[in-house]
C-alpha positions in Angstrom: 115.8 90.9 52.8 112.5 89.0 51.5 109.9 92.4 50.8 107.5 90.3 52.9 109.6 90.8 56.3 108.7 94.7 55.5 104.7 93.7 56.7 106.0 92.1 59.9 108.2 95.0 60.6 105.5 97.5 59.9 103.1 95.3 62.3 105.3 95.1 64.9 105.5 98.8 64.5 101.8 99.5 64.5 101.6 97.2 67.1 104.2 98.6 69.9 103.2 102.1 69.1 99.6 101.7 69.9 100.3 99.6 72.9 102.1 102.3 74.1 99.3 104.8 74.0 96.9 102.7 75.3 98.6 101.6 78.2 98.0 104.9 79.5 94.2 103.8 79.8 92.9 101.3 82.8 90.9 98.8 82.1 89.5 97.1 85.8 91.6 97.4 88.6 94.8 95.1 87.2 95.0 96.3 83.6 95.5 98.5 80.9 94.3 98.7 77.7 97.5 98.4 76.3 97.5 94.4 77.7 95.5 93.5 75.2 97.2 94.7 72.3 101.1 93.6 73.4 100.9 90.2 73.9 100.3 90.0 69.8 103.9 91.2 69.0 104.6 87.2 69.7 102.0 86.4 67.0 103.6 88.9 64.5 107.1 87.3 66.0 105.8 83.6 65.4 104.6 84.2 62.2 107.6 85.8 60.9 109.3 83.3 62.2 107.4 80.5 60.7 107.1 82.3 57.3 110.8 83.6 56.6 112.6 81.7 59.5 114.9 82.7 62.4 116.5 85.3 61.3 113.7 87.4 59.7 112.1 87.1 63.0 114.5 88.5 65.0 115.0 91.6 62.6 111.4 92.1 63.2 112.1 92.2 67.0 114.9 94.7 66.2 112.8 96.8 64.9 109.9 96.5 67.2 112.2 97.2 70.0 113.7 100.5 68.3 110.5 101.9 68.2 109.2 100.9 71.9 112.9 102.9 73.2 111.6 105.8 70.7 107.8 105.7 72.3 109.3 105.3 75.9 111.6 108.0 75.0 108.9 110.1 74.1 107.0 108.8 77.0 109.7 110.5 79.8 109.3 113.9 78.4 105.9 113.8 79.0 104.0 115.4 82.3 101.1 114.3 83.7 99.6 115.1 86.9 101.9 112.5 88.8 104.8 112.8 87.0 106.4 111.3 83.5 104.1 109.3 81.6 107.1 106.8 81.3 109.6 106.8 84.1 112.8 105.1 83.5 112.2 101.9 85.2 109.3 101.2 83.3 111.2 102.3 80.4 114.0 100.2 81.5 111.7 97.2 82.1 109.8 97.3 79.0 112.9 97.4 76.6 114.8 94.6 79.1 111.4 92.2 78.9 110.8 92.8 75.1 114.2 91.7 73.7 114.7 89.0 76.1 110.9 87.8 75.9 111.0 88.0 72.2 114.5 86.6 71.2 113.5 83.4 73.0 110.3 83.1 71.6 112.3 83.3 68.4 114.5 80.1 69.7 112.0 78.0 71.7 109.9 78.5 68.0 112.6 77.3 65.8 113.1 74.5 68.0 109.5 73.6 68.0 109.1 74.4 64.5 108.3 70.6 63.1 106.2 69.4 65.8 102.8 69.7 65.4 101.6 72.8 64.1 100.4 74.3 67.3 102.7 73.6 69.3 105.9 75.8 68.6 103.5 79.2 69.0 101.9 78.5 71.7 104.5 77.4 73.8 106.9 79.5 72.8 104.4 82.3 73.3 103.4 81.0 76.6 107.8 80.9 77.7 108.0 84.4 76.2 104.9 85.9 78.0 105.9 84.5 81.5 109.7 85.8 81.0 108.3 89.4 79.8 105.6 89.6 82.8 108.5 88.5 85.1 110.9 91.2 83.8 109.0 94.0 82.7 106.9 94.3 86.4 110.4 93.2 88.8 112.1 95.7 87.3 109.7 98.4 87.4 108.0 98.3 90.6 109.9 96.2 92.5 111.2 97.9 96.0 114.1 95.5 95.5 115.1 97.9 92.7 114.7 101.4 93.9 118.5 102.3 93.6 118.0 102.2 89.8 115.6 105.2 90.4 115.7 106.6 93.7 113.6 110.1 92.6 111.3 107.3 91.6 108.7 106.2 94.4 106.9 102.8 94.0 105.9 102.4 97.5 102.2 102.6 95.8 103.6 99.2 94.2 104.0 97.7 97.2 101.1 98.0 98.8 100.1 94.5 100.0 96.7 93.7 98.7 95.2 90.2 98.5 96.1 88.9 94.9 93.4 89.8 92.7 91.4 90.7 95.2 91.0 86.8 96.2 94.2 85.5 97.4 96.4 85.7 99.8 98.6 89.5 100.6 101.2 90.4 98.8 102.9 93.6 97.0 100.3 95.0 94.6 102.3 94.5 91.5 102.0 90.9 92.1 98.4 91.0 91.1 99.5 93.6 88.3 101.2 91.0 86.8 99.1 88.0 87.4 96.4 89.8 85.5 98.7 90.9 82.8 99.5 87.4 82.5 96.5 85.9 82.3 95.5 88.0 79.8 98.4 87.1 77.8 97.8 83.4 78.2 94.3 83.8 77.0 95.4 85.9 73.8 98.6 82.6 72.8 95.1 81.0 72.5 93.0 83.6 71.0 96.4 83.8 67.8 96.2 80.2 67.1 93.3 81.2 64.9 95.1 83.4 62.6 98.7 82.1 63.4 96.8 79.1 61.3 95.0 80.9 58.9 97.7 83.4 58.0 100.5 80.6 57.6 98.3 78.7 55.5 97.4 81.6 53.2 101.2 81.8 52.8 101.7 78.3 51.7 99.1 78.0 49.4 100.2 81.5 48.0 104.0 80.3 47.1 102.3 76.3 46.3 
């Protein structure tokens, strides 16, 4: 294994460690703070991926996905005021949505990979993105799911509120995951800027 994949695993790392703690903080009324640091494991994924290929990327979603079942782990065996800071679902969801988000960012990448420069990142970012939203906030707050956790209560989850405060009613998660989405849509943007700096640096580096 090229030493370089090392940096990628110990981003990915970094990265899924301090989402985890910040997602204990709210940010607004839709978000945590951890929403803005997650969606840059597909930037650490893509540039693997683009650097050292296929394979190297998916050993740095390996490893990013052994640490997130270690943090959520952790996470369950922790008390707050309203119970675990990590119930299972959410553990559940999160592990679910991260391998499945990030193995096919890993294929829809490769596939992409010589069209135009741009273009295998950001879409595969934007597939990946939707896919993890989808899963991660289904399988945790979903009512639909309650038998995976029946000690569990999301009834808070489903709530109907007017989608982001705007729209029309509909279980609050919905909006919880329209924001997180956004917000990951706007970052696939944001990591073109150093998905292009850091690949070039790497090319001119091995020229």
């Amino acid at each position: 294994m090229h030493r370089g994949i090392y940096f990628g695993i110990a981003a990915m790392a970094a990265l899924i460690v301090a989402s985890n703690v910040l997602v204990q903080f709210r940010f607004g009324d839709w978000l945590t703070l951890g929403a803005f640091t997650y969606p840059f494991a597909f930037l650490i994924t893509d540039l693997t991926n683009r650097i050292f290929g296929p394979s190297a990327a998916r050993k740095v979603v390996y490893s990013g996905f052994a640490i997130g079942a270690l943090c959520s782990a952790i996470g369950t065996q922790i008390m707050l005021e309203h119970g675990p800071a990590v119930t299972y679902r959410i553990a559940l969801g999160s592990a679910i949505a991260f391998m499945t988000a990030q193995l096919i960012d890993v294929v829809v990448f490769d596939r992409l990979r010589k069209t135009a420069w741009w273009h295998a990142p950001l879409v595969s970012s934007l597939i990946g993105s939707a896919v993890d939203t989808a899963l991660f906030f289904f399988i945790a707050f979903s009512t639909a799911l309650t038998f995976i956790e029946p000690d569990n209560s999301v009834s808070w989850a489903a709530e109907l509120v007017p989608v982001l405060g705007t729209g029309p009613d509909a279980p609050l998660w919905i909006s919880l995951a329209a924001a997180d989405f956004a917000v990951k849509v706007a970052l696939a943007l944001v990591a073109l800027v150093p998905m292009r700096f850091f690949s070039k640096l790497w090319r001119d580096a091995i020229a």
